[in-house]
TIVO-2410 file (N, C-alpha, C; in nm, 3 decimals):
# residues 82
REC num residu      c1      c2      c3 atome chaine
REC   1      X  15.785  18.569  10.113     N      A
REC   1      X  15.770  18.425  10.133    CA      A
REC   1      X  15.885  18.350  10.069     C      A
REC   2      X  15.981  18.242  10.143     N      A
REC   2      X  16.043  18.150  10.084    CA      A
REC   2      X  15.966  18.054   9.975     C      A
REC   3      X  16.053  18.004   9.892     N      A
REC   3      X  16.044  17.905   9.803    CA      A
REC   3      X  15.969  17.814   9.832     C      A
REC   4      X  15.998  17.722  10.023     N      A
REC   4      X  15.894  17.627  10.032    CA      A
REC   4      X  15.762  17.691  10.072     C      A
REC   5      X  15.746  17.757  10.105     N      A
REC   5      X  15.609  17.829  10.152    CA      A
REC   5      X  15.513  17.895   9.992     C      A
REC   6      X  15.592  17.910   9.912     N      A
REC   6      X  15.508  17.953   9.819    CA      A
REC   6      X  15.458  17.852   9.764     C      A
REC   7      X  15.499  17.762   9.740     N      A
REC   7      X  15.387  17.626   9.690    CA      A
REC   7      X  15.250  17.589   9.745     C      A
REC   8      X  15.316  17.550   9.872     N      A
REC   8      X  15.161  17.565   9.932    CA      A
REC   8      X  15.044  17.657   9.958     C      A
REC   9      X  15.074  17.765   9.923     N      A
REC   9      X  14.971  17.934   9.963    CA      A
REC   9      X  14.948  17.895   9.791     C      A
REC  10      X  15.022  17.851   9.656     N      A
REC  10      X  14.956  17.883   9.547    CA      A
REC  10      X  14.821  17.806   9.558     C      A
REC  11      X  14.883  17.619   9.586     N      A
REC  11      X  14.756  17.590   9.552    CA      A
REC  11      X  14.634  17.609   9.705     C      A
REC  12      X  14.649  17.702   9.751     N      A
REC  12      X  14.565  17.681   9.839    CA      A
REC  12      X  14.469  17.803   9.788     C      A
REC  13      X  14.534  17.902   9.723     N      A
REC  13      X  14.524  18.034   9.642    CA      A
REC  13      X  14.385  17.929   9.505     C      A
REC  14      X  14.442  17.872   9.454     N      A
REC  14      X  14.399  17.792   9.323    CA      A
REC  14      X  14.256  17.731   9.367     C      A
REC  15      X  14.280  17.702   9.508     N      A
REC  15      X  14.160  17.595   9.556    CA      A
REC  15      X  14.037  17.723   9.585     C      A
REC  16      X  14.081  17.814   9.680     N      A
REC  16      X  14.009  17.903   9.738    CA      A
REC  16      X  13.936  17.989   9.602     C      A
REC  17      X  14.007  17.999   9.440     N      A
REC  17      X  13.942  18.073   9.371    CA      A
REC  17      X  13.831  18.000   9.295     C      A
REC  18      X  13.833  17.846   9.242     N      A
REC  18      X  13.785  17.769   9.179    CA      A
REC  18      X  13.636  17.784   9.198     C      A
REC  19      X  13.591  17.760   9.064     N      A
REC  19      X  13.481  17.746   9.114    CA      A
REC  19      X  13.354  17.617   9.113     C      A
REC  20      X  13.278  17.633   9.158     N      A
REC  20      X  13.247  17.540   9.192    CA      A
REC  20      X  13.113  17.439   9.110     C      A
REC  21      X  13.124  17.452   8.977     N      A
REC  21      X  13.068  17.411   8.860    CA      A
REC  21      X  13.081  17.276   8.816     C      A
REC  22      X  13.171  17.215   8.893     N      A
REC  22      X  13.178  17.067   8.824    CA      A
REC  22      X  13.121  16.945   8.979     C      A
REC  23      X  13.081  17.060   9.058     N      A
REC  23      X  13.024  16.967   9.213    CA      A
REC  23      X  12.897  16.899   9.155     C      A
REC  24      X  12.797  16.900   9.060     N      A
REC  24      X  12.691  16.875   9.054    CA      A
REC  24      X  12.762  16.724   8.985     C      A
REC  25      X  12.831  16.720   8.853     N      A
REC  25      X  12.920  16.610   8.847    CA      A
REC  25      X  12.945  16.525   8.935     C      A
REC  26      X  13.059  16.589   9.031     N      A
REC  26      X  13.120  16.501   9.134    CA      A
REC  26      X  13.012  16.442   9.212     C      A
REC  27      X  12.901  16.502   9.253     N      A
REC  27      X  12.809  16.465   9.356    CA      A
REC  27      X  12.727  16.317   9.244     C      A
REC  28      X  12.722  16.354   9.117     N      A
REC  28      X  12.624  16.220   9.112    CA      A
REC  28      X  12.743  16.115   9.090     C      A
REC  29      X  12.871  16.126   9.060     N      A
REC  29      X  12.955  15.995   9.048    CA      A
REC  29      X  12.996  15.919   9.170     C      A
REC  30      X  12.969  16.022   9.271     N      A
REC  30      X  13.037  15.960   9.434    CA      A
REC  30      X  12.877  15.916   9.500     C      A
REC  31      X  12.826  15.967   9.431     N      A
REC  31      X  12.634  15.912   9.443    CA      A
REC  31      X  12.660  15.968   9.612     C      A
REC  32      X  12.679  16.060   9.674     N      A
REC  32      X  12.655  16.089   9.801    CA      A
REC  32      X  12.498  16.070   9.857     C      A
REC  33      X  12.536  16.028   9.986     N      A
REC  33      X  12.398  16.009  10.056    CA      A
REC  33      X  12.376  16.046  10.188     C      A
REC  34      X  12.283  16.107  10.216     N      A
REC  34      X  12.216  16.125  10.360    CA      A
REC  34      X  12.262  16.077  10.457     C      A
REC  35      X  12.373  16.162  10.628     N      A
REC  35      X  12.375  16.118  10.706    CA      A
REC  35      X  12.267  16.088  10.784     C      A
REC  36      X  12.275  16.009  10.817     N      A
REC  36      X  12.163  15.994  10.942    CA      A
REC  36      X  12.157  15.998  11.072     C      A
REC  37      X  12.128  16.109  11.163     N      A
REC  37      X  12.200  16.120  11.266    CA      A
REC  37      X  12.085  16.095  11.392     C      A
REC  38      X  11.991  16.029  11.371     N      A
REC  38      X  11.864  15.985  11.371    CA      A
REC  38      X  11.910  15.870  11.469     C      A
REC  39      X  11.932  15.924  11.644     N      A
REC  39      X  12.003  15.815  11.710    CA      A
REC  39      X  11.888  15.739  11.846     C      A
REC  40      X  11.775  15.776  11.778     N      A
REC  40      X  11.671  15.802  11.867    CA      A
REC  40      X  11.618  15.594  11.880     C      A
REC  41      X  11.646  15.564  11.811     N      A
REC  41      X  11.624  15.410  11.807    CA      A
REC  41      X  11.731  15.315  11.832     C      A
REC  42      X  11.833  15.373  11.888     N      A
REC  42      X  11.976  15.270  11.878    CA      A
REC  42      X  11.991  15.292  12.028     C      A
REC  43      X  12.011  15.170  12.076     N      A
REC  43      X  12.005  15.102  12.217    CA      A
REC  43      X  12.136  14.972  12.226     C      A
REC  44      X  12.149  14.945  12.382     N      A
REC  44      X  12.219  14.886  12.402    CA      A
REC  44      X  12.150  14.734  12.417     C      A
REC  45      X  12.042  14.701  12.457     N      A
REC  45      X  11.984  14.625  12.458    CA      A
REC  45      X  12.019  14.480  12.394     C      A
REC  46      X  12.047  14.366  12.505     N      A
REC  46      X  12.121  14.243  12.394    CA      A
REC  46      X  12.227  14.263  12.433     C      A
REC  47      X  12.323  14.348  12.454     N      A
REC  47      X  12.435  14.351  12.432    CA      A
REC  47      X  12.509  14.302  12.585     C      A
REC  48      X  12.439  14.309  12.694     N      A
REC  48      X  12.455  14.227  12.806    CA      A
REC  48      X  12.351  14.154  12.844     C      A
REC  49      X  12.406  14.045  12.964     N      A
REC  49      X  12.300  13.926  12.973    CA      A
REC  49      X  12.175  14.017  13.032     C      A
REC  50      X  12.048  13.963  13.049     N      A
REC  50      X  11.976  14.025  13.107    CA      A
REC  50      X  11.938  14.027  13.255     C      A
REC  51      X  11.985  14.195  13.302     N      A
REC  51      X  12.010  14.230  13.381    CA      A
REC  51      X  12.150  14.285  13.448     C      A
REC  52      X  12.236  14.232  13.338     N      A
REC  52      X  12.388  14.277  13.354    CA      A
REC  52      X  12.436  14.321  13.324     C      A
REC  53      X  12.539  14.405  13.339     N      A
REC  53      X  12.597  14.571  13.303    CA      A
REC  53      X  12.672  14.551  13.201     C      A
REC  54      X  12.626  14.656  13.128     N      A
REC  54      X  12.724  14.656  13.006    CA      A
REC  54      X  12.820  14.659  13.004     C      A
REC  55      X  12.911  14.791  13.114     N      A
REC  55      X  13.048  14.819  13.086    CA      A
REC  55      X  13.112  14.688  13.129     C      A
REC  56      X  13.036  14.574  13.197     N      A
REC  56      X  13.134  14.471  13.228    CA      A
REC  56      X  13.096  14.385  13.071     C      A
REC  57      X  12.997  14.383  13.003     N      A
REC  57      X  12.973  14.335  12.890    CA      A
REC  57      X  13.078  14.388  12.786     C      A
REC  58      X  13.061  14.528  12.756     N      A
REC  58      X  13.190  14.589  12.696    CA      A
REC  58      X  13.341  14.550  12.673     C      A
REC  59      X  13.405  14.554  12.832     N      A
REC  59      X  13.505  14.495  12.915    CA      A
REC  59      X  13.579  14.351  12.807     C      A
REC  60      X  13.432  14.276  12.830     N      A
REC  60      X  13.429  14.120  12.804    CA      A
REC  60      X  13.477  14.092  12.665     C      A
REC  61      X  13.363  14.196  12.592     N      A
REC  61      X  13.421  14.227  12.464    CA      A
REC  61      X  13.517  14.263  12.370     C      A
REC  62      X  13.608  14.369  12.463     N      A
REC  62      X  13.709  14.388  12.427    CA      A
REC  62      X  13.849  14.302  12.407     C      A
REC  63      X  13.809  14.229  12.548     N      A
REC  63      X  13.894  14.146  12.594    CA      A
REC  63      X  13.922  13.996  12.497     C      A
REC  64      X  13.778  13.967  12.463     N      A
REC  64      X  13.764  13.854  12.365    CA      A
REC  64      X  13.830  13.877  12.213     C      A
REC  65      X  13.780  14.016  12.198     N      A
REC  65      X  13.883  14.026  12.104    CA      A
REC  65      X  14.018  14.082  12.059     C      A
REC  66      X  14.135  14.098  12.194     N      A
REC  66      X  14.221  14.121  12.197    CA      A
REC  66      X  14.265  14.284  12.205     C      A
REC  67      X  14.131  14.343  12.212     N      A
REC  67      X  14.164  14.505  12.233    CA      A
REC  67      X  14.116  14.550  12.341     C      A
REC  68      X  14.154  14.459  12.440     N      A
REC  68      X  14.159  14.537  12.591    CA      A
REC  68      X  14.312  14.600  12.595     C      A
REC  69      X  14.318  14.735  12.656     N      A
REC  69      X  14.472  14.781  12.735    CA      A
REC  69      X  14.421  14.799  12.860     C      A
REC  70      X  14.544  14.826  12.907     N      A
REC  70      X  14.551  14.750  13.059    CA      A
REC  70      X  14.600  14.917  13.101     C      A
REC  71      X  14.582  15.002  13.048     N      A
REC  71      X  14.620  15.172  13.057    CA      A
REC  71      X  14.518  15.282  13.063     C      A
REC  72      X  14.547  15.386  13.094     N      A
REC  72      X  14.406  15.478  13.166    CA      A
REC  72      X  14.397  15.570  13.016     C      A
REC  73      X  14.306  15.614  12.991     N      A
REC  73      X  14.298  15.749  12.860    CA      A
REC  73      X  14.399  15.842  12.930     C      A
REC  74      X  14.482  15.872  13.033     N      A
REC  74      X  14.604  15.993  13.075    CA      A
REC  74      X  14.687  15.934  13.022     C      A
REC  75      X  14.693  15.805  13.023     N      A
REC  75      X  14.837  15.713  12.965    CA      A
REC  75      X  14.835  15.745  12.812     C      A
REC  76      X  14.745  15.731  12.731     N      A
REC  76      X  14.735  15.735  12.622    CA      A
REC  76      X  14.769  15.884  12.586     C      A
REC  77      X  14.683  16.008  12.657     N      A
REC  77      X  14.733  16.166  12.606    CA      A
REC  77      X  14.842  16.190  12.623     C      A
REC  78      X  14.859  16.170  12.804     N      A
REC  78      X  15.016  16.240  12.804    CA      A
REC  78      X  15.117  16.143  12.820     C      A
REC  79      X  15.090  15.989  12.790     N      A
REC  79      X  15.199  15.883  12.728    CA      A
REC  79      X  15.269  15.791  12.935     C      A
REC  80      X  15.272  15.726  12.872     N      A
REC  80      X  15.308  15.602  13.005    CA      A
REC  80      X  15.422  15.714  13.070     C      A
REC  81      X  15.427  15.707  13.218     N      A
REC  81      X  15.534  15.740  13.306    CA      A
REC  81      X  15.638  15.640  13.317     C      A
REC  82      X  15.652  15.541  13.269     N      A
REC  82      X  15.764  15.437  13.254    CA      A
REC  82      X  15.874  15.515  13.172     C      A
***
């Protein structure tokens, strides 16, 4: 291994041996909490007039707030043909 390559394999070496005795610590100072992935109550509802389509509600939305593009998701992966 070169010089720059050995730096990074040590501490990755350092990370991979550590152990893992001070997580009970870290966990109560970052106070971690429960994802909730609990998507069974979240609706679109409201969010267009009633009876009217969202994606034109969406659209509206975007637009109002200045993050409509005027470009397809191909434009964005493989970048404008201009």
């Amino acid at each position: 291994m070169d010089a720059d390559a050995q730096g990074p394999a040590e501490v990755l070496r350092n990370i991979w041996q550590a152990d893992d005795s001070g997580v009970p610590e870290l966990d109560a100072e970052c106070s971690p909490t429960k994802a909730c992935r609990n998507m069974k109550d979240v609706s679109f509802d409201g969010f267009a007039e009633e009876g009217g389509d969202i994606a034109t509600a969406w659209r509206n939305t975007l637009a109002r707030e200045g993050k409509l593009g005027s470009g397809t998701v191909a434009d964005l992966v493989f970048g404008n043909g201009n």
